[in-house]
C-alpha positions as CSV (number, residue, x, y, z in Angstrom):
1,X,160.0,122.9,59.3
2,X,159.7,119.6,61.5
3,X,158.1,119.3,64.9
4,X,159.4,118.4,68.1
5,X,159.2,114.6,67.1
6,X,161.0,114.3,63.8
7,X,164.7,114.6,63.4
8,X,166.7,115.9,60.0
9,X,169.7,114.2,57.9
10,X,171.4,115.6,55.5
11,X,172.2,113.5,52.2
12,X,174.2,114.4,49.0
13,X,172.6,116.4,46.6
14,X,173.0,113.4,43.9
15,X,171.8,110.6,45.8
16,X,168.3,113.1,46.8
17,X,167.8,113.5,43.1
18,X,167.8,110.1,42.1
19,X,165.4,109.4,45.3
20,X,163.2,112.4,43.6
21,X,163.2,110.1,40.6
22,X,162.1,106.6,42.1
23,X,159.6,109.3,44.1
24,X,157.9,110.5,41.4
25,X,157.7,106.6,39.7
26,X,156.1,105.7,42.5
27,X,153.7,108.8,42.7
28,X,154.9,109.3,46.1
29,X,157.3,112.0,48.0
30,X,160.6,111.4,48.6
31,X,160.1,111.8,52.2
32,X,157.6,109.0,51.8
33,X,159.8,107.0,49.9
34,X,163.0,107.1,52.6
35,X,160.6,106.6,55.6
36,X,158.9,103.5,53.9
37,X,162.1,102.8,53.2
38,X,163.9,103.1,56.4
39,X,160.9,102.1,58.4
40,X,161.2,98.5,56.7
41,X,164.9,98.5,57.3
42,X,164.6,99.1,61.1
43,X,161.0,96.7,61.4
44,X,164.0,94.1,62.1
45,X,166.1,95.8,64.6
46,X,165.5,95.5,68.2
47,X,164.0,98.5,70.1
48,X,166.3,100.8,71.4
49,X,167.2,100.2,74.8
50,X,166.8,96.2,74.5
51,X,169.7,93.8,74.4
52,X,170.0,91.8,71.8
53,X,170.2,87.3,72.0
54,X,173.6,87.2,70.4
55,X,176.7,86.4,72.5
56,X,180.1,88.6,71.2
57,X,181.3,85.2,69.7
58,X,178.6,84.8,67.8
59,X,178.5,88.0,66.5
60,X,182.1,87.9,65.9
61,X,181.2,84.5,63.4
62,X,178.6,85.7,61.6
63,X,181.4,88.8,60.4
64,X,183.6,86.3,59.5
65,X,181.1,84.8,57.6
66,X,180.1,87.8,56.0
67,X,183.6,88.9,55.4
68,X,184.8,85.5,53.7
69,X,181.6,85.7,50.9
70,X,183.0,89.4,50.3
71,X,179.5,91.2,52.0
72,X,181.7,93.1,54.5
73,X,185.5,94.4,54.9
74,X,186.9,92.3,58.1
């Protein structure tokens, strides 16, 4: 049961299991784990709501970028 604040994802069975295992390494949940988790992920995205400093072209750049060292799929 969550409260009026938290939100639910679904994940496959597998990858939850394996998260169980690095949970119980770590003497932590697994809900622990994937908010730590996600929470440094996010700590470098804007906050919702606020524009970013980036112009289209430079965004478009830095894919091309990433795409010619094989990071992304252009």
């Amino acid at each position: 049961m969550t409260d009026d604040d938290d939100a639910m994802i679904s994940i496959p069975r597998d990858l939850y299991e394996r998260l169980e295992w690095l949970a119980a390494c770590s003497g932590r949940s697994v809900t622990d784990l994937v908010l730590d988790t996600l929470a440094g992920l996010a700590a470098g995205a804007p906050p919702s709501g606020v524009a970013d400093e980036y112009s289209d072209a430079e965004r478009d750049e830095v894919a091309a970028r990433l795409a010619s060292l094989g990071y992304i799929d252009e």
